[in-house]
TORDO-286493 format. One line per 5 residues: number of its first residue (from 1); their letters; for each residue x, y, z of C-alpha. Coordinates in Angstrom, 2 decimals. Example, Ala and Ser with C-alpha at 12.3 -4.5 7.8 and 13.67 -1.06 7.14 Angstrom:
BEGIN
1 = as = 12.30:-4.50:7.80 | 13.67:-1.06:7.14
//
This chain:
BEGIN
1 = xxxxx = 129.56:127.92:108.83 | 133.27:128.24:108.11 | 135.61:131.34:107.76 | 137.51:131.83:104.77 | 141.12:130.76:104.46
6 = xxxxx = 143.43:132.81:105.83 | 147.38:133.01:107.34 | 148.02:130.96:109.56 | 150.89:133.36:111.87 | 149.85:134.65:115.48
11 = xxxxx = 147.62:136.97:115.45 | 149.79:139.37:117.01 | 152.11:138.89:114.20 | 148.92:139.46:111.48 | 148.56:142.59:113.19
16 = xxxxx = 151.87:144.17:113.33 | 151.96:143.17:109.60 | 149.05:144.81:108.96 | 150.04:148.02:111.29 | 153.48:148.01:109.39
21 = xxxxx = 152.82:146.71:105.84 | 149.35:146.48:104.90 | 149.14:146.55:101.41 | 152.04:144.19:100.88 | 150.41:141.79:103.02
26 = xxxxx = 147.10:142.29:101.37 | 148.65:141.21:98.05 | 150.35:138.25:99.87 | 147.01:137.22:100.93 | 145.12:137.51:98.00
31 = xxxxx = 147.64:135.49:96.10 | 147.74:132.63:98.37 | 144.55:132.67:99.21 | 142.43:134.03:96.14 | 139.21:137.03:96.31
36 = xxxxx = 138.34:136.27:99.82 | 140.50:135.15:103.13 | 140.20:135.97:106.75 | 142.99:138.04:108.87 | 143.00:137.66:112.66
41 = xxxxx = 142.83:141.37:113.55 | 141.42:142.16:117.48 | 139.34:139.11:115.93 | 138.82:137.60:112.74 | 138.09:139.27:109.47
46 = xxxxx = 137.42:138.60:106.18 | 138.47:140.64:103.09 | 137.41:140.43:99.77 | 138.60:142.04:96.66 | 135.75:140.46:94.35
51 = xxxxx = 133.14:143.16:92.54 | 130.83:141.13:92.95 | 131.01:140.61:96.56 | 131.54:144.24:96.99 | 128.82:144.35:95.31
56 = xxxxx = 126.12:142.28:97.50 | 128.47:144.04:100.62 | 127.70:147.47:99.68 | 123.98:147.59:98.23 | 122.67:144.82:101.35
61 = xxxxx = 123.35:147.61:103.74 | 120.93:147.43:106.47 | 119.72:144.11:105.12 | 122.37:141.74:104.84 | 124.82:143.72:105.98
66 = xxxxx = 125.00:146.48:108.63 | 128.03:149.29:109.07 | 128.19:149.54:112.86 | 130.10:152.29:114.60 | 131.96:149.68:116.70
71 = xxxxx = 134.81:148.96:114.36 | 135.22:152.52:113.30 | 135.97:153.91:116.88 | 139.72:153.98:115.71 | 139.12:157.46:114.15
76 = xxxxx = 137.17:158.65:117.14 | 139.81:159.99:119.05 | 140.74:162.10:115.44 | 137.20:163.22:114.34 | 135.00:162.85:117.82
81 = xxxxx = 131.95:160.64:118.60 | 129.31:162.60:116.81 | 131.63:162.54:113.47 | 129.44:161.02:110.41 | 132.78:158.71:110.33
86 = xxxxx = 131.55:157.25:113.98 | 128.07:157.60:114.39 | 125.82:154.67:112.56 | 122.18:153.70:112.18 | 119.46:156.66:112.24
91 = xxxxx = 121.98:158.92:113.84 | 124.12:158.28:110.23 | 121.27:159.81:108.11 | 120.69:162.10:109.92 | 123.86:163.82:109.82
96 = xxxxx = 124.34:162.52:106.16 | 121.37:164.77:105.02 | 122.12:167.96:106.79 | 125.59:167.48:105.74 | 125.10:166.86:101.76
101 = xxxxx = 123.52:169.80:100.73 | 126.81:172.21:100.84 | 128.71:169.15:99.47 | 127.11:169.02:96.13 | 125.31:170.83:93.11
106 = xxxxx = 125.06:174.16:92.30 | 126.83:175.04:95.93 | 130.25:173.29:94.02 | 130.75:176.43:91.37 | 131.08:178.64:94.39
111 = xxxxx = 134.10:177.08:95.73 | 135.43:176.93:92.10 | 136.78:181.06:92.46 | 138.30:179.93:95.84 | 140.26:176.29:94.65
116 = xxxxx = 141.12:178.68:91.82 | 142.39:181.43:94.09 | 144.16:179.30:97.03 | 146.04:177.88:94.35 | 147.70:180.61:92.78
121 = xxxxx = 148.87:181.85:96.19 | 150.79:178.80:96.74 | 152.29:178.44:93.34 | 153.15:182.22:92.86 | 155.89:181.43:95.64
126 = xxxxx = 157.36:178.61:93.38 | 160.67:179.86:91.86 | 162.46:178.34:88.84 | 164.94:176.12:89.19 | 164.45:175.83:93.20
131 = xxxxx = 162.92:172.40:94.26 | 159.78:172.25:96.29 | 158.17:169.13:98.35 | 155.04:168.50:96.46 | 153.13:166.78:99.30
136 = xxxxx = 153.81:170.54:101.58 | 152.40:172.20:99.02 | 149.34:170.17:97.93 | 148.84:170.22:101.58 | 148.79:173.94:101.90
141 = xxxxx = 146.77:174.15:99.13 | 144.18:172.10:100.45 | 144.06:172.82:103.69 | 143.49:176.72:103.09 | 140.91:175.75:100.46
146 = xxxxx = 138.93:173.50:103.00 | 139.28:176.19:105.50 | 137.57:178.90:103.53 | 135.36:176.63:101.81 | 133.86:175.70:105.75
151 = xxxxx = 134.67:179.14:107.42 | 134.22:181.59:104.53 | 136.78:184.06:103.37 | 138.94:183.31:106.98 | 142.07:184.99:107.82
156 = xxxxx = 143.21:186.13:111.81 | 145.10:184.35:114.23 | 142.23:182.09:114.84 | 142.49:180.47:111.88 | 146.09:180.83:111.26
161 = xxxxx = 146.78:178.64:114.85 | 143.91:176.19:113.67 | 145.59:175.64:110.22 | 149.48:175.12:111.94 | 147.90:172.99:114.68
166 = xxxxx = 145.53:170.46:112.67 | 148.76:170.34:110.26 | 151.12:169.04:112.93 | 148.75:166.80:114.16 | 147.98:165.45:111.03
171 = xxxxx = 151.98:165.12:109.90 | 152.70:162.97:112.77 | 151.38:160.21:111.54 | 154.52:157.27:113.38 | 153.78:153.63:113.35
176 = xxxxx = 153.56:154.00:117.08 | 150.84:156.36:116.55 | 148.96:153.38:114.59 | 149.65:151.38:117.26 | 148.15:153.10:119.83
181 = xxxxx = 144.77:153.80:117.68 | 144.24:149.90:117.48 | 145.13:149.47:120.92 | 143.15:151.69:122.88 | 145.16:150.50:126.20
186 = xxxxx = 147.92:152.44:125.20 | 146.50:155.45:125.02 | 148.06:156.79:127.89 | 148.89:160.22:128.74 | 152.94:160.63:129.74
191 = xxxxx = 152.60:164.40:130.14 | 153.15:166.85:126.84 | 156.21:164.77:125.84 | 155.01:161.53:125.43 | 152.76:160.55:122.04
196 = xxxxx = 149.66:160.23:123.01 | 149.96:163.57:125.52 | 150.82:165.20:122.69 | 148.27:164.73:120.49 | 145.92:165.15:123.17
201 = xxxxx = 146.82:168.38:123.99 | 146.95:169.56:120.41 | 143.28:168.22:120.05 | 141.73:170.07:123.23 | 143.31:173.33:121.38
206 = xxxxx = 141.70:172.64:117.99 | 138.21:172.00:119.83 | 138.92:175.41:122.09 | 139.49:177.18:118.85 | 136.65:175.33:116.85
211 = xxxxx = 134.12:176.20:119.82 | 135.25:179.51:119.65 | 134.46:180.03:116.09 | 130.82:178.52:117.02 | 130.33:180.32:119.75
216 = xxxxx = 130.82:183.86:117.54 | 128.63:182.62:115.22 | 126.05:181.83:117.63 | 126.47:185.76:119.19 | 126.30:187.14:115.71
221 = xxxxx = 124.40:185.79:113.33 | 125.05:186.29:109.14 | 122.70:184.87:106.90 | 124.29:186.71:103.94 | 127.07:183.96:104.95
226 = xxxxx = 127.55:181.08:102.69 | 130.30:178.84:103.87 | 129.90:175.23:105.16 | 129.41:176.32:108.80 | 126.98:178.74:108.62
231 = xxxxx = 124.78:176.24:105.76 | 125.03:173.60:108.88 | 124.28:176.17:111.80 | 120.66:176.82:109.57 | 120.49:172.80:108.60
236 = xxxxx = 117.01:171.50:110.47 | 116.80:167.54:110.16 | 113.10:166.14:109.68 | 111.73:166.96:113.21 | 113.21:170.83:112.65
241 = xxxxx = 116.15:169.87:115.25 | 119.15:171.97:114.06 | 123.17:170.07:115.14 | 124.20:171.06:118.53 | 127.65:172.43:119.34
246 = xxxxx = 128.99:169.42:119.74 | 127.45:167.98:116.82 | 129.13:170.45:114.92 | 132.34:170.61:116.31 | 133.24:167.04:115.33
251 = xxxxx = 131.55:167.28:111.84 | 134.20:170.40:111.01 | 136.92:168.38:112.45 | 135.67:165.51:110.00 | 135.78:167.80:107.10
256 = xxxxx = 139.03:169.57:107.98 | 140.83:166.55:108.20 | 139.39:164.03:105.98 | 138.83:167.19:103.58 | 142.45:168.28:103.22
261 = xxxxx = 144.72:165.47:103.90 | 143.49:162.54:101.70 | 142.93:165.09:98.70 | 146.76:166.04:99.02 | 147.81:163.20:98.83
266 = xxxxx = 145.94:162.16:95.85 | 147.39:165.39:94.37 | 150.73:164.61:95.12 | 150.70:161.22:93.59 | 148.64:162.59:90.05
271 = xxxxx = 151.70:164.90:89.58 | 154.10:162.50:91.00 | 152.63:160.19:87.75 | 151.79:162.79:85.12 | 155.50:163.81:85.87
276 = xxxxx = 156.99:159.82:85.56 | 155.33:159.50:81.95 | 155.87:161.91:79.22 | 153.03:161.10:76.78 | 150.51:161.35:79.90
281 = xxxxx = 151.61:164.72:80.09 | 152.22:165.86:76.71 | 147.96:164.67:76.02 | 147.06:166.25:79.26 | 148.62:169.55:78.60
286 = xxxxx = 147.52:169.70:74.63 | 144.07:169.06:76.36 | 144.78:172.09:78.39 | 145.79:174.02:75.92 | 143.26:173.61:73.86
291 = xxxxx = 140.98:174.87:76.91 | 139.39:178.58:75.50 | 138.99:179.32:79.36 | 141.57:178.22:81.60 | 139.67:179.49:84.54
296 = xxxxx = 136.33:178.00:83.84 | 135.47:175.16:86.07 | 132.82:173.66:84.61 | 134.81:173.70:81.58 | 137.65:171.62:83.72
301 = xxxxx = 135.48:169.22:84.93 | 134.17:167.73:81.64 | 137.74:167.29:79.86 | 137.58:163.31:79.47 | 141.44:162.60:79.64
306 = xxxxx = 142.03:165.21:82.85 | 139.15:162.85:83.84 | 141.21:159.68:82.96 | 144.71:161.15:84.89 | 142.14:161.49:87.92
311 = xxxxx = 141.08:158.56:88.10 | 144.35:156.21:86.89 | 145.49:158.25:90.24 | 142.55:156.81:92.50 | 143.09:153.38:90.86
316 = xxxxx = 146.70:152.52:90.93 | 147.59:154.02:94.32 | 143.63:154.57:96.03 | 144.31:156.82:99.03 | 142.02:154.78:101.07
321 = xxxxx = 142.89:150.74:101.41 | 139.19:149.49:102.46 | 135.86:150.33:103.19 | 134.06:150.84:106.03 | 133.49:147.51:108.13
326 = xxxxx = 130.50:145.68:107.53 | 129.33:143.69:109.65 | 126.63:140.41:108.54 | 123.28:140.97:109.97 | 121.50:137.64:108.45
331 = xxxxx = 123.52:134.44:107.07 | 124.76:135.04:104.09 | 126.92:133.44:101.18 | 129.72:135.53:99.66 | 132.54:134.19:97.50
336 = xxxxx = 131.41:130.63:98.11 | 131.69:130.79:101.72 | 128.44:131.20:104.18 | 128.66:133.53:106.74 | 127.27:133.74:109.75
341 = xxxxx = 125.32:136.73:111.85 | 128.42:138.66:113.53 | 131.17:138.03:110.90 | 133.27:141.21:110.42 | 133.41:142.06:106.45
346 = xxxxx = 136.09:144.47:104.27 | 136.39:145.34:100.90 | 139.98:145.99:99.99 | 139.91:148.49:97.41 | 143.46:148.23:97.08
351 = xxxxx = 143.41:144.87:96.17 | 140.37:145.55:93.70 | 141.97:147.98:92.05 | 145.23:145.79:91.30 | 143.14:143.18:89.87
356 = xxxxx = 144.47:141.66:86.18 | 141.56:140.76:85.22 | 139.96:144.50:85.78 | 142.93:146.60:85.05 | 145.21:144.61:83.11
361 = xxxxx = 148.85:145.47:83.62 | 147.74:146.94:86.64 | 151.16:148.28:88.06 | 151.72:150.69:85.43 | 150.36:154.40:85.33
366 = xxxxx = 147.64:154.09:81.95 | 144.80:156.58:81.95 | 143.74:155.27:78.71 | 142.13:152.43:80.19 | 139.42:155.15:81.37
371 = xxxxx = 138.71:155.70:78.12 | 138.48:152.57:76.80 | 135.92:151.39:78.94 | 133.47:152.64:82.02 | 134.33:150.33:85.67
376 = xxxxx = 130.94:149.50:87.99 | 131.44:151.73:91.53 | 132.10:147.60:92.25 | 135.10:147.62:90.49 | 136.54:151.12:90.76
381 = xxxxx = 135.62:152.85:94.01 | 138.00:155.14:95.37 | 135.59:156.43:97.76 | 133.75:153.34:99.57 | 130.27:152.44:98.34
386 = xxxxx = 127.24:152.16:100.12 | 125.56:154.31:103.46 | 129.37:155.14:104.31 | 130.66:155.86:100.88 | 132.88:159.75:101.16
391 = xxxxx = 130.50:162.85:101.14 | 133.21:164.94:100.35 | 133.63:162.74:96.79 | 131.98:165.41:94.27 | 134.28:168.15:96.41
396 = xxxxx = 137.58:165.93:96.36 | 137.11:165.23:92.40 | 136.18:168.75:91.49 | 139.15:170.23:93.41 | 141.51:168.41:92.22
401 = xxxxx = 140.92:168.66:88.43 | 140.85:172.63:89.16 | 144.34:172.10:91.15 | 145.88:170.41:88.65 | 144.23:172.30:85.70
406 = xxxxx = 145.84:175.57:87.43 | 149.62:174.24:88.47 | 149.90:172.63:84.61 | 148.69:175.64:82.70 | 150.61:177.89:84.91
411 = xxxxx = 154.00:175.98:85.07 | 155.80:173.46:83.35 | 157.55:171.15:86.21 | 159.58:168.53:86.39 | 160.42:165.25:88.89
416 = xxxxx = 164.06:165.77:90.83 | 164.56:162.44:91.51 | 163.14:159.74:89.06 | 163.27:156.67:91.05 | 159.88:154.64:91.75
421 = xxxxx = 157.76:155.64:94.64 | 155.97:153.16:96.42 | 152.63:153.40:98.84 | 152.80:152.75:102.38 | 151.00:153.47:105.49
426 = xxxxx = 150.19:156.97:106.65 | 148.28:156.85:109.89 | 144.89:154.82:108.97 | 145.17:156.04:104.82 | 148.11:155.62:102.23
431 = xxxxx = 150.80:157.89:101.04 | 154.24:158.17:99.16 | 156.80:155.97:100.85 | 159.66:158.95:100.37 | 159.09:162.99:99.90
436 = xxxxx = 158.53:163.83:96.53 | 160.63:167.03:95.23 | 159.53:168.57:91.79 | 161.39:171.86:90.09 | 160.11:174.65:88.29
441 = xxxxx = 161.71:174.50:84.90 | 160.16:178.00:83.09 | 156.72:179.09:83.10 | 154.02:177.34:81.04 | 153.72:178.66:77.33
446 = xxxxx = 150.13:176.87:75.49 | 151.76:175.25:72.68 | 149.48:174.48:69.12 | 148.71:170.92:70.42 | 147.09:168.30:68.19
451 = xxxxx = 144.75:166.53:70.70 | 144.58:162.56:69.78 | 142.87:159.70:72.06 | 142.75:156.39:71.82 | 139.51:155.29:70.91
456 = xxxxx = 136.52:154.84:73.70 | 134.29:156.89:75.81 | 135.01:158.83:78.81 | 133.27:159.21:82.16 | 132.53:160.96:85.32
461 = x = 133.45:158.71:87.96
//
């Protein structure tokens, strides 16, 4: 059994490449090398950008395939051992069932008022003419709606120190810090100046003040109480075993940081694009327009070319690179080449989503192509696939179309600076290489719109 092809550098080099410039190197690879190579990462690895690999990858999940917690301990000094992110096997469904239920259905329109709410607090402070950084404020935005969306309505100086200290942590996102989450031997604590002292400190403060807020929940009980925490506090798994403190504690760290940060960033690259190209925004804002109720979620959600904008977003520039490891329980063949029991498996969505074939003209911005045709979950998946794919999916998708519903019918905004913005690296996920500024040019006035598409069916992705 043989590897795939793959460059041919040190490894050490492979890996700095791949801490410094992933997706460049990615795309190197692939075009060298075709739908499947190996990397020499801490070991070799294989990536594949192929749907149907991805496919047999991400539906042979406990057969073919297994998605060990091993080689996602990088984001356990972030989210904590018991995080659904780090925990695998039996432990995984576990904490995947108690944790769906306030992810999904009916529990989604109550969050709705909230997105709605958070939203027009941040943009009321917008003034005309005076530029803002988009990322800060998708980041505010999302951050306050994750925190009352898993604490309830939450103000005090609880929350406010939890909000400024999970946002510092989360902004320093260096290369060194990279570094030192794929080399666990330097992880080493300098005192509060040095990196990793810092961050280490910061964490201990978020779990004091996370602890806390279990703690008073545990001392006064609320079952009027709706929010994310108190659904999980009352979750019982199949032997009536409710999540222990600790349990808990890393599953809200999980959803405050995974929940906030990768959706604001996917915000800040939708208007970034709807921004760049004037006919995307002149249909998306007759679309709007034509909207009876502005403020009606449900509503929101179906609109097939807000729909479109979405997911052109997740495509071009997909906040998350890969999937989750998988790792090959029994031989197997993939792409041609037979694996055997051990070997270390990606998917690059990146590379996936840049495909010609799939997405032709692939580096430009055309939501159209959403309408034109409906893409397997093998051939557009934003979130993963499989046991690992995102929980938070149906909450990411349904707050940003109400985000970006609010901010276009509310203002009409426009880009500073015009130049291209490219993805790179931001901690283990992807962001704008440079800030993005925007200006407020006059407040939104629903114009008579005609409303033309091309032709083809939309979808829910």
């Amino acid at each position: 059994m043989k590897l795939p092809k793959g460059p041919q550098s040190p490894a050490l080099v492979q890996m700095l490449q791949w801490i410094f410039r992933p997706m460049p190197f990615m795309a190197e690879c692939a075009e060298r090398y075709g739908d499947i190579f190996t990397m020499q990462l801490n070991g070799p690895v294989v990536f594949t950008c192929n749907p149907q690999a991805l496919q047999q990858m991400l539906t042979s999940d406990t057969k073919e395939f297994t998605a060990p917690r091993d080689w996602n301990m990088v984001f356990e000094p972030m989210l904590g051992k018991n995080s659904l992110i780090t925990v695998d096997g039996e432990v995984h469904r576990r904490q995947r069932q108690l944790l769906m239920p306030p992810l999904h259905g009916d529990r989604m329109r109550t969050y709705g008022q909230v997105i709605n709410d958070v939203t027009e607090q941040v943009i009321s402070q917008w003034q005309i003419d005076k530029p803002f950084c988009v990322r800060s404020a998708m980041q505010a935005i999302t951050m306050r709606v994750i925190m009352q969306a898993v604490f309830g309505l939450y103000e005090g100086p609880r929350a406010e120190e939890l909000e400024t200290v999970l946002a510092t942590m989360l902004n320093e996102s260096s290369p060194f810090r990279v570094i030192e989450l794929y080399f666990p031997a330097l992880r080493q604590d300098f005192g509060p100046r040095s990196s990793w002292g810092r961050f280490i400190r910061r964490r201990q403060r978020v779990h004091q003040l996370l602890n806390e807020e279990i703690q008073e929940r545990r001392d006064n009980p609320d079952e009027s109480r709706t929010d994310i925490l108190n659904l999980l506090m009352a979750a019982r798994d199949e032997d009536g075993q409710p999540m222990t403190d600790e349990e808990l504690r890393d599953e809200l760290m999980t959803l405050l940081t995974a929940g906030h940060e990768t959706t604001a960033t996917a915000l800040t690259w939708a208007l970034y694009w709807i921004h760049k190209s004037p006919s995307v925004q002149e249909k998306l804002l007759a679309e709007l327009d034509n909207l009876s109720d502005r403020s009606d979620s449900t509503s929101i959600l179906k609109l097939p070319y807000l729909n479109a904008v979405y997911s052109e977003t997740l495509r071009i520039y997909p906040v998350g690179m890969l999937t989750f490891p998988r790792v090959v329980k029994t031989p197997v063949s993939l792409c041609g080449y037979e694996l055997a029991p051990g070997t270390v498996v990606l998917g690059s969505i990146y590379l996936t989503h840049q495909r010609e074939d799939l997405y032709p003209q692939h580096q430009q911005f055309k939501p159209e192509r959403f309408l034109e045709r409906q893409f397997s979950p093998y051939e557009f998946l934003p979130f993963g696939g499989g046991v690992r794919r995102c929980i938070g999916m149906a909450f990411a998708q349904f707050e940003m179309k109400v985000v970006l519903a609010k901010i276009l019918s509310s203002w009409d905004l426009a880009l500073v600076d015009h130049r291209d913005v490219q993805p790179k690296r931001r901690g283990l996920v992807t962001g704008p290489d440079r800030s993005i500024q925007m200006v407020v040019k006059s407040q939104h006035q629903p114009k008579s719109r005609t409303l033309v598409h091309p032709q083809g069916d939309s979808h829910n992705n």
